[in-house]
Structure formats: C-alpha cells, structure tokens
C-alpha positions in Angstrom: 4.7 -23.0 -9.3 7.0 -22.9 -5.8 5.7 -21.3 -3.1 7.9 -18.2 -2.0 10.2 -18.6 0.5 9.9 -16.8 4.0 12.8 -14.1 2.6 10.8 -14.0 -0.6 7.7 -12.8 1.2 9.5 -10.7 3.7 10.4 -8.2 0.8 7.0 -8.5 -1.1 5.7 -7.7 2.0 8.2 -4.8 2.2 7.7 -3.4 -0.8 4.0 -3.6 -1.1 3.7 -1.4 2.5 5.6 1.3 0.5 3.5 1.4 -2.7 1.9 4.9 -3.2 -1.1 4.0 -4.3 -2.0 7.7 -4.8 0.5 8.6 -7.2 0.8 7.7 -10.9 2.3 8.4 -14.4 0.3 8.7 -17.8 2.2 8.2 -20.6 0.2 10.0 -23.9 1.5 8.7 -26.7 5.1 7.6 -26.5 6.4 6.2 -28.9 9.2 4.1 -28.1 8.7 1.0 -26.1 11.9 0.9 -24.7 11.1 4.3 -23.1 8.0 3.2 -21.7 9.6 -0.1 -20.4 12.3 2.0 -18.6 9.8 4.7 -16.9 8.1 1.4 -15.6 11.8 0.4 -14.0 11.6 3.9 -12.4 7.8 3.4 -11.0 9.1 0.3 -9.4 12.2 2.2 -7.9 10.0 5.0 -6.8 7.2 2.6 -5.4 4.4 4.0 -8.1 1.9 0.9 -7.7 0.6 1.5 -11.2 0.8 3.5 -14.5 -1.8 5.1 -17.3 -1.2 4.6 -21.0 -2.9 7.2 -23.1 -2.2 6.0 -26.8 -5.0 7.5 -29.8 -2.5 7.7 -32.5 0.2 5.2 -31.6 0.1 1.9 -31.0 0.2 1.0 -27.4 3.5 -0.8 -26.4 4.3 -3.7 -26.4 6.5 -4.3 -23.0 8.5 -7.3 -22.4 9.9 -8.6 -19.3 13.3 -8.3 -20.2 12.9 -4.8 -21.4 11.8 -3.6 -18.5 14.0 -5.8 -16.2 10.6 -7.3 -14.5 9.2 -4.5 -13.5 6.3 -4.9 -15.3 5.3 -7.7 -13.0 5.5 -5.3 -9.9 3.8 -2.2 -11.7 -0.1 -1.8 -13.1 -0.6 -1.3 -16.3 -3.8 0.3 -17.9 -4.1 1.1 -21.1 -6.7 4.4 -22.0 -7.9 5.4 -25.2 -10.3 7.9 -23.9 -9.3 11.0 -21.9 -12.3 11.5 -20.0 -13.1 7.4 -19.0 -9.2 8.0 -17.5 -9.1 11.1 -15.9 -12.4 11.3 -14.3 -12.1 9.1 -11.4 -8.8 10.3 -10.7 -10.7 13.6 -10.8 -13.5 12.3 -8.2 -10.6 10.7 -6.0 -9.1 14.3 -5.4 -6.0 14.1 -7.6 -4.5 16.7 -9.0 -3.3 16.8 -12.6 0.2 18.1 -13.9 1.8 18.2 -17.5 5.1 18.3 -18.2 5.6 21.7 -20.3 7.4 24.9 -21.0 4.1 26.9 -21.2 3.9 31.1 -20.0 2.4 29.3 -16.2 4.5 26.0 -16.4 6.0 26.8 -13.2 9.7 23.8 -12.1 9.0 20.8 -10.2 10.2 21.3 -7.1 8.1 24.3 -6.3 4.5 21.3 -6.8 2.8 19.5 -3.7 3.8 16.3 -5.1 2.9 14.9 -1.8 -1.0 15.1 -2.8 -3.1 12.7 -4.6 -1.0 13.4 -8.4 -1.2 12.1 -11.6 1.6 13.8 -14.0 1.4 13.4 -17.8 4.3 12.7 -20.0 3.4 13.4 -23.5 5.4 12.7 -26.9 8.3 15.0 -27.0 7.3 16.0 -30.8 4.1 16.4 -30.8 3.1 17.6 -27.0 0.4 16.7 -24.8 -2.8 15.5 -26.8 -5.2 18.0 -27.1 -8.0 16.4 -25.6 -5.9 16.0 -22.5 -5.5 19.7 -22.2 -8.7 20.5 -20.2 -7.9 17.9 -17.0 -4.4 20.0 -16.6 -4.1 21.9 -13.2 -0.6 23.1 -13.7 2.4 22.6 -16.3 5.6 21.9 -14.4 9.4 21.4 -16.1 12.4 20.5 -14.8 14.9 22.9 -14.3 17.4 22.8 -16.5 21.0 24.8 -17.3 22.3 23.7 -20.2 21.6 24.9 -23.9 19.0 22.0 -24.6 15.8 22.5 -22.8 14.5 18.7 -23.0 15.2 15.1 -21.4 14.4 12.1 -22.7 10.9 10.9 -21.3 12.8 7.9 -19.1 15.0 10.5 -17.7 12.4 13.3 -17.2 10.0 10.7 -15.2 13.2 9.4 -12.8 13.7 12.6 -12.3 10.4 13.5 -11.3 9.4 10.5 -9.4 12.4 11.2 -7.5 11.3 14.5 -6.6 7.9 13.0 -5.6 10.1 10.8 -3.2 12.2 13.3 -2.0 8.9 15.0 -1.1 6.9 12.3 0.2 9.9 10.8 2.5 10.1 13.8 4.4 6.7 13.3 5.0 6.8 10.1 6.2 4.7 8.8 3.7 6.3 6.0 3.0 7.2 4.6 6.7 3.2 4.2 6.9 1.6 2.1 4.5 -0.3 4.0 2.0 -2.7 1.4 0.5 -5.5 -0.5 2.7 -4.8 -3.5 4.3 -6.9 -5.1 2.3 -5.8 -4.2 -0.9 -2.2 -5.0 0.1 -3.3 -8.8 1.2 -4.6 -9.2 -2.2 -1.6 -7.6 -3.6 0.5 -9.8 -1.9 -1.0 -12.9 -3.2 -1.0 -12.3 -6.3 3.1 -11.4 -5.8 3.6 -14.0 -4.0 2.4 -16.5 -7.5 4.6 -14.3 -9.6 
C-alpha cells in the first residue's frame, strides 16, 4: 500500500481533531441497508466517530463501500445484540440516552442538551423502539414537523438530528478543540492513514 501523501495526512489529521468521540447513533433494528449505509454518510459529515447496531430480529446489514460512499471506512461500527452489554458503559461514561418518539413526554429536538455525552436511538419506523431498550431511555425527542405526515425516513431524521447536534456543539466550540485524547487520535490516525 502507498504511503499518504503530506495533503492526505493533513486532512486525516483534520478530521480526526473534530471527531466527537462522545456522541453516537444506535440503530435498533433497521431494516434497510441502504438506510443504514446513508446514516453512516451523515456520521461522517457530522464528525460522529462511531455508531451502535442494535439488531434481535433483523439481520444486521450488510454495508458496502459503495453504498455508503466510504464512509464506512471513517465511521465505527459495532454491532449489539444485547441491550444491556451496549447501553451500560455508555451509562457508566455519563451519557445520556434519547429515543426518537411521539410519546405524551417526547418533548422536539432542539429544546435537548445535545452538547452532553448522548447516545440517540433510531428504531424501525414500524415496529418502534425494541422493548428491551425501553428502560435505558432518558427522554423521547421528535423533530418538529408541519406537514400532514408526522414521520421522516430514518436517513433523513438522523441528518437532521446530527445536524442539530452540530448546530449545538459549534456554538460551543466543541469542535475547534479536539474532543478525543491525543492518544487515541495518534492511533486513529494510523490506522487512516493505511486505509
């Protein structure tokens, strides 16, 4: 393999020192690959360093390269089977859990500290968030909405959210100050720099 040119290295480097390393999507159970390859296009975009994928009843996706223009190379990828093995370290690392929903205390996006350590679940549109998930839920938030049809398509809903996240977080200056450790960035960058 080539090594990276200087350029080439110059934007890994740029890139990796705006990763939020404390900010992530799950996706529980969604069913269309070509969705979940697009919300990874939007992590990238948004500078989400990785993503959860909560599958129990359907098969976890398979994600091409194409698919997701590359940005599966640039965005971690776990896959979860087990609510609790997932949710608990985020729970010990002071996140706080959100669920997309329309529920009596859902309360719209906006009005969330998304600048906190956040983890926000996207569930499948039919059959809602799974059940076991339930219990780790802080707070359902939805995106406001005006017209007659009160849902977006899960790609949509998470560009629109993660941009919300960065609307938030920019103000804040979070990412003009690297987020992740230095060390954890060095690694991250040699393992880039090899893709």
């Amino acid at each position: 393999m080539r090594e990276a040119t200087q350029r080439r290295k110059q934007r890994i480097w740029s890139v990796i020192n705006r990763r939020q390393g404390d900010l992530t999507l799950i996706m529980d159970n969604i069913h269309d690959p070509h969705n979940v390859s697009a919300v990874l296009r939007s992590c990238d975009a948004f500078g989400v360093a990785r993503i959860l994928l909560y599958y129990t009843y359907e098969d976890f996706p398979v994600l091409g390269r194409k698919s997701s223009a590359s940005a599966i190379k640039w965005v971690e990828t776990r896959e979860h089977s087990e609510a609790e093995h997932m949710l608990r370290p985020l729970r010990q690392e002071g996140y706080q859990v959100l669920a997309t929903g329309f529920g009596e205390d859902s309360h719209p996006l906006p009005e969330r500290d998304l600048t906190r350590p956040t983890a926000i679940i996207f569930s499948n549109e039919h059959s809602g968030i799974s059940e076991e998930l339930r219990p780790w839920v802080d707070r359902e938030v939805y995106i406001p909405m005006q017209g007659m049809i009160q849902s977006l398509n899960v790609s949509v809903a998470t560009a629109i959210t993660l941009y919300e996240a960065w609307r938030q977080r920019s103000a804040k200056g979070m990412y003009q100050t690297p987020p992740l450790d230095r060390e954890t960035r060095e690694a991250m960058f040699r393992d880039w720099c090899e893709r």
